[in-house]
C-alpha positions, -999 to 999 in steps of 0.1 A, spaced: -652 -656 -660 -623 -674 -673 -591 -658 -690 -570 -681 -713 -542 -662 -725 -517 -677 -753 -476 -667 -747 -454 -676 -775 -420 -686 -755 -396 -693 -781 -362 -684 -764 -376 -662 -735 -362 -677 -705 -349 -647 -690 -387 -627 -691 -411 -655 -691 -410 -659 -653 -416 -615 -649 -444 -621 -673 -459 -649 -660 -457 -631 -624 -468 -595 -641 -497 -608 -659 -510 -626 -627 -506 -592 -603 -528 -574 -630 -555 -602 -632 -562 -608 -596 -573 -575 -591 -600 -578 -619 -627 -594 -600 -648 -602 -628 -622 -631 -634 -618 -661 -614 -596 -686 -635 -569 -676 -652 -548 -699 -675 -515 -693 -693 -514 -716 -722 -473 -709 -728 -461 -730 -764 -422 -732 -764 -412 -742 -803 -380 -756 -793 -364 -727 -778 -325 -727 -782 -323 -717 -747 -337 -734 -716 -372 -718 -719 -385 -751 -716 -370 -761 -681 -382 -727 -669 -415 -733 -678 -417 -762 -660 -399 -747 -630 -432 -718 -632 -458 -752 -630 -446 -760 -593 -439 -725 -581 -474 -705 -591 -501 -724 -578 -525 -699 -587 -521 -697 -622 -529 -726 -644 -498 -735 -671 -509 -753 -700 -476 -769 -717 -478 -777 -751 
C-alpha cells in the first residue's frame, strides 16, 4: 500500500526536518505500507522553509518529497 501524506510548510523550517524524520520512524514499522510520499507545499514561507525542504530531498532517500 501507498501513503501520500500532505504537510502545509508555511514558515516551519525549524520542525519540518523532526517531522519529516518522525513521520518516517512511525511508518516503516507499519508493514502494510511500502511507499511512503510526503507531498510538502511551502506558500512562500518568510523563512527559509523552502531551502530546507530541498536540503530533506538529498538527505532521505527513503522517503519520496513531492515539491510543489
Amino acid at each position: 500500500m501507498k501513503l501520500s501524506i500532505i504537510i502545509p510548510s508555511y514558515n516551519c523550517s525549524n520542525v519540518i526536518e523532526n517531522l519529516t524524520a518522525d513521520i518516517h520512524n512511525v511508518v516503516k514499522d507499519i508493514s502494510d505500507i511500502n511507499k511512503l510520499e510526503l507531498i510538502l507545499v511551502n506558500d512562500c514561507s518568510l523563512d527559509n522553509t523552502w531551502e530546507k525542504i530541498c536540503e530533506l530531498t538529498k538527505k532521505i532517500q527513503t522517503l519520496h518529497l513531492v515539491l510543489i
